[in-house]
Structure formats: C-alpha cells, structure tokens
N, C-alpha and C positions, 0 to 999 in steps of 0.2 A: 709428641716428640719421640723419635728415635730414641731407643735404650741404646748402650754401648755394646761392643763389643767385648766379651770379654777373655782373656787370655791366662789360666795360671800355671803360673812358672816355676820351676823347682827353687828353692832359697838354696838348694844345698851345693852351689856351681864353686870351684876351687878358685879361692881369691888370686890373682894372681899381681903381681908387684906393681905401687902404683907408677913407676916410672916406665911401666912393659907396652908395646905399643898397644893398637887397636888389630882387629884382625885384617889380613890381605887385602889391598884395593878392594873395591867389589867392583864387578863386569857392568860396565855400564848399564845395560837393565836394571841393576838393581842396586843402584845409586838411587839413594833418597833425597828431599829437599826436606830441613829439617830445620826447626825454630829452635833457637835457644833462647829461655827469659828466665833472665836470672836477672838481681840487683849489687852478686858479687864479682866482680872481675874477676878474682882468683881462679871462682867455681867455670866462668865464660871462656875463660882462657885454656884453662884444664880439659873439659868437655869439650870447645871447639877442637882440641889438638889431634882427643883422638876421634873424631868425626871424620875431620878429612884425613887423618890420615887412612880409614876406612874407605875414602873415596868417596862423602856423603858432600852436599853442597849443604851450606851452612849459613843461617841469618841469625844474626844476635839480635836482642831485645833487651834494652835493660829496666825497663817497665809495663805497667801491664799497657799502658795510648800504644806504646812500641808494639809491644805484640799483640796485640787487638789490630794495628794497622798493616800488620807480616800476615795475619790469620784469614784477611776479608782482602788481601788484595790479588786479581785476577792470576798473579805467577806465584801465589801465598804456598807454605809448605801441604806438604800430605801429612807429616809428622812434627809434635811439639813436646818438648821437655820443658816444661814451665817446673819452676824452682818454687816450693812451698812461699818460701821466705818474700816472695812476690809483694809487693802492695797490692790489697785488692783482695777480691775472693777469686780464686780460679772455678769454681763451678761454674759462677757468674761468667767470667772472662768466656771459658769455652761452651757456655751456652749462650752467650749474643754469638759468636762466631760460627758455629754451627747453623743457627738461625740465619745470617743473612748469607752463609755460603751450603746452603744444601746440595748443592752441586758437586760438591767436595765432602771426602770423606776426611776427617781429621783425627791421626791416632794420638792420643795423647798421653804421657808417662809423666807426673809429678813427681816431681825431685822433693825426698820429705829426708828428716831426720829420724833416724831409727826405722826396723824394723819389725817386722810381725804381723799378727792381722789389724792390728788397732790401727796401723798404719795402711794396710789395702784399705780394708775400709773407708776410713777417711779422704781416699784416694776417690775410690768411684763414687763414692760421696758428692765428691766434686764434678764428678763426669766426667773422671781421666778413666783411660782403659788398663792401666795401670800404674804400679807405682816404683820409683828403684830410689836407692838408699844412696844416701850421701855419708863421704867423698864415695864418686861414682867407680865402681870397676871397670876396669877394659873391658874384659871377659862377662862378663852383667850387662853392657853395655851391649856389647854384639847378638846375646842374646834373645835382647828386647828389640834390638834394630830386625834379627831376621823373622821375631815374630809380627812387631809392623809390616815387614814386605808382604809376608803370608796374610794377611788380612788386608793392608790393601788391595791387595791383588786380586781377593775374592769380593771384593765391596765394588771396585771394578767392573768385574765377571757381571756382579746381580744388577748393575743399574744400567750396560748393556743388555742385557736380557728383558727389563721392566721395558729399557725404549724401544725394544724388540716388540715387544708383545703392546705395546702403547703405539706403535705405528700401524700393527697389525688391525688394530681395534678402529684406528679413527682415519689408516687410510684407505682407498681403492686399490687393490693391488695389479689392477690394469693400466691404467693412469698414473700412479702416484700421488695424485687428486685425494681432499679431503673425501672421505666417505658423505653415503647420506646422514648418518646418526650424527656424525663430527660437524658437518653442516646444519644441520637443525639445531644441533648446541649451541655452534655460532650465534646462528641469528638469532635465539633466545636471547645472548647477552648482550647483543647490538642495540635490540629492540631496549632491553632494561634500559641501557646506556642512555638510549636513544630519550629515552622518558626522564629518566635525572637530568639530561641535559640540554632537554626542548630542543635536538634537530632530529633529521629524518634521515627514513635508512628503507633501500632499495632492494627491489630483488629481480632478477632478473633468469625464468625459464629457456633453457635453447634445447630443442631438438635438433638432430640433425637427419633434413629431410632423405624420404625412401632410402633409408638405413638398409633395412631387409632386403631393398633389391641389389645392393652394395654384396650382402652377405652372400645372397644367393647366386651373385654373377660372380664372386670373384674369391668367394671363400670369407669363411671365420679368420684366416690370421690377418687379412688383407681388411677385413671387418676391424681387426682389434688394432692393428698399425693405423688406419682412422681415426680409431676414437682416443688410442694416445696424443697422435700429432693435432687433432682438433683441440684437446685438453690446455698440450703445450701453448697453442695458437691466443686461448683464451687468457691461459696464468700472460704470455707476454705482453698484451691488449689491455690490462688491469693495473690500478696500484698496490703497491708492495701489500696494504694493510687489507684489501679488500681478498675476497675468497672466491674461488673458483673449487666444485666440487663435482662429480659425479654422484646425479641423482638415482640414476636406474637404467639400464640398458645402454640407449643413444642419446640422452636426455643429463642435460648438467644445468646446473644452478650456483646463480652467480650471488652471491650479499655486496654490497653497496654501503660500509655507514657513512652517513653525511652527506647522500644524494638524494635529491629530490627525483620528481616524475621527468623533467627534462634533462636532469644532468644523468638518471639511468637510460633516458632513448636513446642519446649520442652514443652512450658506451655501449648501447645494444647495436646499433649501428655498426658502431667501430669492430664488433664481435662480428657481426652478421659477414662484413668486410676480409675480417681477416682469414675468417671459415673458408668464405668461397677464394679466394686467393691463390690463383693457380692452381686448384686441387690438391691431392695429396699424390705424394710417390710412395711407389708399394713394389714387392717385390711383382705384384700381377701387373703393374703399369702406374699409371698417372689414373686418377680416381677421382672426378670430377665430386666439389661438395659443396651443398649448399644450406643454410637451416634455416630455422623459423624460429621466433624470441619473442617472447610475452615479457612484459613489464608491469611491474607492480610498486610502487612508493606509500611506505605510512608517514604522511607529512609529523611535522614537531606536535608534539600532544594527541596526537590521533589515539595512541594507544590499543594499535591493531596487535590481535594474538599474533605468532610465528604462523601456524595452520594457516589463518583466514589470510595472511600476506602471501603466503605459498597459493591458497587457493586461486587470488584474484589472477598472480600471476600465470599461473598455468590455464586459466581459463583465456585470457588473452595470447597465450601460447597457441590452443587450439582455435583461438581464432584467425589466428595469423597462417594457420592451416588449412583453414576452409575455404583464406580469401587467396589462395593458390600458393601459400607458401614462398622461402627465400625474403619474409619480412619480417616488420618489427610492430608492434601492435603493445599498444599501451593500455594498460587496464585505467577502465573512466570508474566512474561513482555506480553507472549501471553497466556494467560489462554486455556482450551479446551474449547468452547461453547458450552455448551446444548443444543441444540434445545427447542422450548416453549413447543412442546406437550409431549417430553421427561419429561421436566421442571416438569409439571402437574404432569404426573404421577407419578416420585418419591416425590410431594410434601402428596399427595393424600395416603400414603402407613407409 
C-alpha cells in the first residue's frame, strides 16, 4: 500500500475573521474537485461557501455510503475533507477508496477538533495527508488547498513518467506493437488462463518474406515504414482482446486465447491477406509484400509450456518457407524439422 503524502504546515497562520471570504477565484487550472463529508449541515454549508467562492467545484457527502460513492466514481474528486465526527472510521473509508481507485490520487485533510500533534497524528493515523481544525479558517483553508494543488500536481507528474517508462519496457518503439518480453508475458497468462478454464489458445508466427531484399533495394526507412504498416495491418485483422507483437526483426507474433488449430488458420489466412494487400506505400514507391505464418494451438488441457508453443510455431513458420513462402502452414503433432543450416538460410533471405 502506498504511504501518504505528507505535508507540514505552519500552525502559526494569522486567523482571519470567520465571516472573511476565501481567497481570489483560482485560474481555472487550478480549480479543484473537492469532497465534502461531513454529518453537520452548519459545518457543509460553512466550508462549501468558501470553496466556491475560491473557485473549487464542490460535492457534499453527508455520510460515509455518500463519500465512499463521490471517492470510487469515474468524475470522484482529487481532494476530500471528511469531518472527524463522520460515522465510520475514516482510515478505513480512505483505504477502500484508494484501493479501488489507484488510478487516482486522493489528498485527504480531516476535519478534527482541537489541535496539536495528538491531533496530526491521529490524522495520518487514519491515512489523511493531513489534518485542519474546526470551525475551519479561510486563510487555513487556502493554505491546505494550495498545498493539495502542489502535490497533486507532482503525483500527476510521477505516474506520467511510471506509464512513460512502463510503455518503454513492454512496447516496440518501431511499431508500437507489444514487445517480445511483453508478449511472452502474455502468453504465459493466456496459457494459465487457458488451464483454469479448459479452452485453448493459439499462436501464431509471421515473417515477412525477403525482408532484407526490401531493405537493401529501397532503404532502412522504407524497411521501417513496412514493418509499421504490416503491424498496423495485423492489430486491424485481430480481436480487440487478442495480441499482435513484434518478435524480432521482420518477424511478429500473434496470441490467440480461445482459438483452436482451425479458428488460428483462418486468422493466419486473413493476416497472410491483409499483408499482401496491395503492398505498402513508401516514400521509395508502392513495395510489394508478402509473408509466411506458422501456426501453433495448445488444445484445452494440453498444458503446453509458452517456449514449446512458440517453438512448434515457428517451426511451421520455417516450413511455410521452404515450401516457397506467401503461406500458412499449421504445426501437426509431428511438425517437418528444418534442419539448422537450412534454418539459416531461409532466415538470412
């Protein structure tokens, strides 16, 4: 579980009159969505007034089902003031809600009575980030509002950067195509899947044939516009839930859950189809293309490793090579074997 953030704030800010407003609008950036849970009206009416007049968009809550259902829904705030006097425990409250919204960061400030540390304390206690004193100040108030902006903002910042670096890790950066690691992970979970729930799951190797003589007549970039627009070709050809990756070079790999050996031919078919499909356009011309797809299925209970499913496949890949290429070639119970130096050279062409 995520610790909190945490923030500590001077106690020593000059009270300022409780009928004084809240501070100037804020500029729309930096307009908050903010929970209010309280169970007194007094305190909801008080605190809403000067929210907006701060400029903050504002949901009441007058129990904890109310703000448990403001916290977990899809437009839920980024910031909560839940009031001590709550029913319920708020530790509890803001840790179901953090758990089913991780996606979201939530700064939270408890509304307690009295101050001090006994009172922080008991605050992060609870798993707020911290805590402000009732009746609330204006000037207290705007404090803790601009130290939420400043840490959402940075919580923001890092979980861009994590899907930064988490895209980096599991995609192709030629393609945009799942990588090979990302894909092997895949099909590792397909395969469990596949075993808990007795159906089968397919795999599917495609070269795309005399690559190299692609590269060498017409250039690397005229290479790489290729092997995106074949990529594109295959993600359109597939169901939303199935995977298309790049495995290595000129060579992608398709997963399949819930296909058997004939329902992966059709769709090697329908790949083989859409590959050769008027060629590609390049900035060197129209670039004729065509591949070669090995097929592989671990029927329900087979209980094939991920490795030995990739192997079979790509073994009926390279046979779909030998027998001249531009076909689809289904891995049997006893595959033909290549030989290694065979292997080479149609990998090499």
């Amino acid at each position: 579980m995520e610790m909190p953030l945490v923030i500590d704030l001077p106690r020593d800010l000059p009270n300022a009159p409780l009928s004084a407003p809240s501070a100037q609008p804020q500029p729309e950036a930096d307009r908050l969505e903010v929970l209010l849970a309280s169970p007194s009206p007094a305190l909801r009416r008080r605190v809403a007034g000067l929210l907006q007049a701060g400029g903050h968009m504002v949901r009441q809550a007058r129990s904890e089902a109310e703000a448990m259902a403001a916290l977990v829904s899809d437009d839920g705030p980024t910031v909560a003031l839940i009031d001590q006097a709550l029913s319920g425990s708020a530790g509890e409250l803001l840790g179901r809600a953090r758990t089913m919204r991780p996606d979201r960061y939530i700064y939270a400030v408890l509304l307690v009575d009295g101050r001090g540390r006994a009172a922080t304390v008991a605050a992060r206690e609870a798993g707020a980030d911290d805590c402000l004193a009732k009746p609330v100040e204006p000037r207290e108030l705007d404090a803790y509002l601009a130290s939420a902006q400043r840490i959402i903002q940075l919580a923001t910042q890092l979980r861009s950067a994590r899907d930064r670096f988490r895209a980096q890790a599991t995609q192709d950066p030629l393609t945009g195509l799942s990588n090979r690691v990302a894909v092997q992970e895949i099909l590792e979970r397909e395969l469990a899947r596949a075993d808990r729930e007795g159906s089968p799951v397919a795999v599917i190797m495609v070269d795309l044939d005399h690559f190299k003589r692609i590269n060498d007549t017409f250039g690397h970039q005229a290479g790489d516009e290729v092997l995106r627009e074949a990529g594109n070709r295959m993600k359109g050809a597939v169901r939303v839930y199935d995977t298309v990756g790049r495995y290595g070079g000129e060579e992608f790999i398709v997963v399949l859950p819930g296909a058997d050996a004939q329902v992966a031919a059709r769709v090697a078919q329908r790949l083989r189809t859409q590959l050769s499909a008027g060629g590609v356009s390049t900035a060197e011309g129209q670039i004729p293309v065509t591949a070669s797809l090995g097929v592989a299925a671990c029927e329900a209970g087979a209980g094939v490793a991920p490795a030995e499913l990739i192997r079979r496949a790509d073994a009926a890949l390279y046979q779909a090579k030998a027998e001249g290429r531009d076909r689809v070639v289904t891995a049997t119970s006893r595959p033909r074997v290549v030989a290694p130096v065979e292997a080479e050279a149609l990998a090499s062409v």
